[in-house]
C-alpha positions in Angstrom: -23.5 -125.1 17.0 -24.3 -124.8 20.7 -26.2 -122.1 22.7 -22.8 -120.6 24.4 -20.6 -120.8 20.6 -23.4 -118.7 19.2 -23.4 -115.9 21.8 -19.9 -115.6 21.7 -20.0 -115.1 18.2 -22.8 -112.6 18.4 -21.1 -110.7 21.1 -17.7 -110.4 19.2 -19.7 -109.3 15.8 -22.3 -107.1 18.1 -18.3 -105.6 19.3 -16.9 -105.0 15.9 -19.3 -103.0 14.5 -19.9 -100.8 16.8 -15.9 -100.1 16.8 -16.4 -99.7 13.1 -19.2 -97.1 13.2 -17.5 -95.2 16.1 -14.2 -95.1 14.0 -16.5 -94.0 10.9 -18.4 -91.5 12.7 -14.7 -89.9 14.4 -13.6 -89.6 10.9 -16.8 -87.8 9.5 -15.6 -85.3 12.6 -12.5 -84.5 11.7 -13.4 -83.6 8.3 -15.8 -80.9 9.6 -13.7 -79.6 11.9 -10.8 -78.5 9.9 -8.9 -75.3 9.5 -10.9 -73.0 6.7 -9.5 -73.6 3.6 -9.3 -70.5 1.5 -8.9 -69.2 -2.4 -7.5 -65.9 -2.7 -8.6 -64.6 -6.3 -6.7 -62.0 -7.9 -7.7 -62.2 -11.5 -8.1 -58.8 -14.3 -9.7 -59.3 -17.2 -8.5 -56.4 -20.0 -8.4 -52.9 -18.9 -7.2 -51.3 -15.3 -5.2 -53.2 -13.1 -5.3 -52.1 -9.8 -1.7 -51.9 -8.0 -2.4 -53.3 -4.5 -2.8 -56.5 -5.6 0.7 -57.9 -4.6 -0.2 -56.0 -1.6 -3.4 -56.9 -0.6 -2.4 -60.7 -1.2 0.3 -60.1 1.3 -2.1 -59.0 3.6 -4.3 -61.4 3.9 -1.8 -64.0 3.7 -1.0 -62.8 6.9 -4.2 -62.4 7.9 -5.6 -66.2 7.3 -2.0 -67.5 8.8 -2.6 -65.5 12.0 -6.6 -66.8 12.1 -5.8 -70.6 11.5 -7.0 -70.8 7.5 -5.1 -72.4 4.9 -5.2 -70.7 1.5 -4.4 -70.8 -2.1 -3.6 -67.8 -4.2 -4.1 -67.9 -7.7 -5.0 -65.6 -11.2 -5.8 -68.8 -12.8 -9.6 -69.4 -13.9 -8.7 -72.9 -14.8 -9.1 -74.0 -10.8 -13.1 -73.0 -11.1 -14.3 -76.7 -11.7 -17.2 -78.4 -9.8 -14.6 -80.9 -8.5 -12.1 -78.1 -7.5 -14.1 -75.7 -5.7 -15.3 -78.2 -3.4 -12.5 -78.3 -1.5 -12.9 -74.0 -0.5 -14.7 -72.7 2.8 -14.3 -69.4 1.5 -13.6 -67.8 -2.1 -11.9 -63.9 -1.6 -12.3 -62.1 -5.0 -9.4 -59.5 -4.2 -9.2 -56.3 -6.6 -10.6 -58.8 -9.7 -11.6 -56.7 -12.2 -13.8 -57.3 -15.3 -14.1 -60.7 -17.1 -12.1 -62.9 -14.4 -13.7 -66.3 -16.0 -12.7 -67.3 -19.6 -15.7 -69.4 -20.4 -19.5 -70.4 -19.2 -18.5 -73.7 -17.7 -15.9 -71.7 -15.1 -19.0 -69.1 -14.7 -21.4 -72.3 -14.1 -19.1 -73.7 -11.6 -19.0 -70.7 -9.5 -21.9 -69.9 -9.7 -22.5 -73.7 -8.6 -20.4 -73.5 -5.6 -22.1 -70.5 -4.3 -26.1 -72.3 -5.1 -24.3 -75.0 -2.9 -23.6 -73.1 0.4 -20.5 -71.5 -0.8 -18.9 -68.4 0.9 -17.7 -64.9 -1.0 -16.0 -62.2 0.1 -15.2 -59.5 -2.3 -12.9 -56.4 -2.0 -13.0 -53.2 -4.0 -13.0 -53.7 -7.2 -14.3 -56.7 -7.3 -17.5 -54.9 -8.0 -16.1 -54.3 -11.1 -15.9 -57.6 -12.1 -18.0 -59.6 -15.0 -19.5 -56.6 -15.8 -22.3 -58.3 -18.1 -23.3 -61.2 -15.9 -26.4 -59.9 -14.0 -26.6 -63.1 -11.9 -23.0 -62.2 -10.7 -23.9 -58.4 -9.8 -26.9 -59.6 -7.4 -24.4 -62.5 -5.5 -22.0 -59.4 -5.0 -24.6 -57.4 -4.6 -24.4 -54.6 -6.9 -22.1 -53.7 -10.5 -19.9 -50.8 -10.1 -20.7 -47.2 -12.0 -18.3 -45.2 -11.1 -16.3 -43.1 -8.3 -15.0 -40.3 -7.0 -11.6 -39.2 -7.4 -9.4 -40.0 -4.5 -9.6 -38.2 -1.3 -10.6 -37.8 2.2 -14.3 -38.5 3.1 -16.2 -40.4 6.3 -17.4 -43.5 7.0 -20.4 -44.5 9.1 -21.7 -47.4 10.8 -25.1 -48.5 9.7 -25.0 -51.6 11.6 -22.4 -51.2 14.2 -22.5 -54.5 15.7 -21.5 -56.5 12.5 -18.3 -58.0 13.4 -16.4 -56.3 10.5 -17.7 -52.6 11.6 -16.8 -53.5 15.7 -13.1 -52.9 14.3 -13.1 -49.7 12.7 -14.4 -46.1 14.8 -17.6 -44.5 15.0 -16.9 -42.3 11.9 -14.2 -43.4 10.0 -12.1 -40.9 8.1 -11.0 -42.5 5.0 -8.3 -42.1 2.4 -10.0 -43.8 -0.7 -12.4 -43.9 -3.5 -16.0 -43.7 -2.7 -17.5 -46.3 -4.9 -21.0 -45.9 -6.8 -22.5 -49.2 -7.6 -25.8 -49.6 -9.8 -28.3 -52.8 -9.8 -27.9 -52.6 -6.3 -29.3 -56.1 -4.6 -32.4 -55.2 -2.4 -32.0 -57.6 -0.2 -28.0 -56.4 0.8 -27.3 -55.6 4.6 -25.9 -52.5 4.8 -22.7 -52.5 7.5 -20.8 -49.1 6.6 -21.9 -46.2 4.6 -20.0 -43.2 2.7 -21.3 -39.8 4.3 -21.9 -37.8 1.0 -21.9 -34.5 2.7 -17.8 -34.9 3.1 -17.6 -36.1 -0.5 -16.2 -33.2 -3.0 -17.5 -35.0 -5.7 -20.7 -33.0 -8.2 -21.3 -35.5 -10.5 -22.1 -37.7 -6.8 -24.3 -34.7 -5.5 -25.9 -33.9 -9.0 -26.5 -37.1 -10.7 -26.0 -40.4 -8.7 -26.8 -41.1 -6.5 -27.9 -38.0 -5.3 -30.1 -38.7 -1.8 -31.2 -42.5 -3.3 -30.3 -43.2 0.5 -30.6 -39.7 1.6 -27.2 -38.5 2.4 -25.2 -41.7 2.8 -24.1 -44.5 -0.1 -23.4 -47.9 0.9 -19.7 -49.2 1.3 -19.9 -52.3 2.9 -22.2 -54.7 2.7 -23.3 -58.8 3.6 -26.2 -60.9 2.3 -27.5 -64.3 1.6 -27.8 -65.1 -1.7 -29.0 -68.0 -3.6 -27.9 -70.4 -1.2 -24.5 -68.6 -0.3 -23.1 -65.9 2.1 -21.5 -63.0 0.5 -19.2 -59.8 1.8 -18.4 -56.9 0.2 -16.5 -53.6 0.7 -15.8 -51.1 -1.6 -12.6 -49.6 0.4 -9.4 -50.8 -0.5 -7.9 -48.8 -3.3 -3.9 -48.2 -2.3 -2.0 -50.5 -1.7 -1.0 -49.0 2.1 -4.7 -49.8 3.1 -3.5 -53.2 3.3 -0.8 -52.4 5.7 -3.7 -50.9 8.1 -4.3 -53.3 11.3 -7.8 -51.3 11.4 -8.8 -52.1 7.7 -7.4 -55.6 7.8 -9.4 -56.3 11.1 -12.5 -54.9 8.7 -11.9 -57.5 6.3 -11.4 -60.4 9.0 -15.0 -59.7 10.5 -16.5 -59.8 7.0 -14.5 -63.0 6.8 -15.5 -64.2 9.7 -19.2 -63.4 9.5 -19.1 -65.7 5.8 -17.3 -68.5 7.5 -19.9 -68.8 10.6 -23.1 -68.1 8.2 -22.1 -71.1 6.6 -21.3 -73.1 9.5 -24.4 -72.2 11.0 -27.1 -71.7 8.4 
């Protein structure tokens, strides 16, 4: 083969390639920069069912179509596989409420997907949820007790630069449940906080949690835990909450604080 063959051949294979790996590494792109992609959980185990479910789906339905996600809803624990999860930015446990897995390989595989990187976001009682699965009480950060009958009380910011507290006002006059949670998470970042002092609630004053954290409980919360990014809020209880631009805007920062934690580790 002569000198000027071989370096045309060279030069045409030295071409090819690197059209190859610049067409490889363009694809590897586009899969990173794709819409979120989102499971909306709404699963009870038995006992209460709370009624803003339908409601609260709604809601964020709306919410993710307006913000550029894709979702799935579903009460089925069958879609928590290794295999299936994979394919979730985000994983919104919306009103679940105590055993929402039927077996330990569903538990495993969440509990996978969050080890992995995965993103949470849970809403109000969604504290409630697997009530005897400590490792699930520290990734929300904290297993609900009890609360207070429903009425008026404030809301303050603890951190008011969190992107889901920028939404909502200085002190926050809420119609709702003030949650109690137990086994609280150390290592939670508070957001919002129940003032106690506008709580009619004894057993809260009396009992717990009394001044744990002086005069104020924790509402809202973020954290990093075992290799994921977790959200919580305790607010949430009617179904007309869900209606609320103000609330909803609460849940997007929370939602948007998960999705960038991830992205940016």
């Amino acid at each position: 083969m002569n000198t000027k063959l071989l370096w045309v051949l060279c030069t045409c294979l030295l071409i090819c390639t690197t059209s190859f790996t610049t067409i490889k590494n363009t694809t590897l792109l586009n899969d990173h920069s794709k819409n979120p992609h989102v499971l909306i959980y709404t699963k009870n185990g038995e006992g209460y069912v709370h009624k803003n479910i339908e409601n609260s789906v709604k809601a964020l339905k709306k919410l993710l179509d307006e913000n550029q996600m894709t979702y799935d809803v579903s009460e089925d624990p069958n879609l928590f596989t290794e295999g299936n999860l994979r394919k979730y930015d985000l994983l919104i446990f919306s009103n679940t409420n105590n055993d929402v897995f039927d077996n330990d390989t569903q538990r495993q595989a969440f509990q996978k997907y969050i080890q992995n990187g995965g993103g949470f976001v849970g809403i109000h009682s969604a504290s409630g949820s697997e009530r005897s699965w400590p490792w699930f009480w520290a990734m929300l950060g904290g297993k609900f007790l009890r609360h207070s009958k429903f009425q008026r009380f404030n809301v303050v910011k603890i951190d008011p630069n969190h992107p889901s507290a920028t939404p909502v006002p200085d002190y926050w006059e809420r119609e709702d449940e003030s949650y109690y949670l137990q086994e609280l998470n150390p290592d939670i970042h508070v957001i919002l906080a129940t003032d106690l002092t506008s709580i009619d609630d004894p057993q809260a004053h009396e009992e717990y949690p009394a001044n744990t954290f002086g005069k104020y409980f924790p509402v809202t919360w973020c954290h990093e835990f075992d290799g994921g990014y977790q959200w919580y809020t305790s607010l949430g209880h009617s179904p007309e909450d869900y209606d609320d631009p103000v609330f909803m805007n609460h849940i997007l920062g929370g939602i948007q604080w998960v999705l960038k934690a991830r992205t940016n580790p």
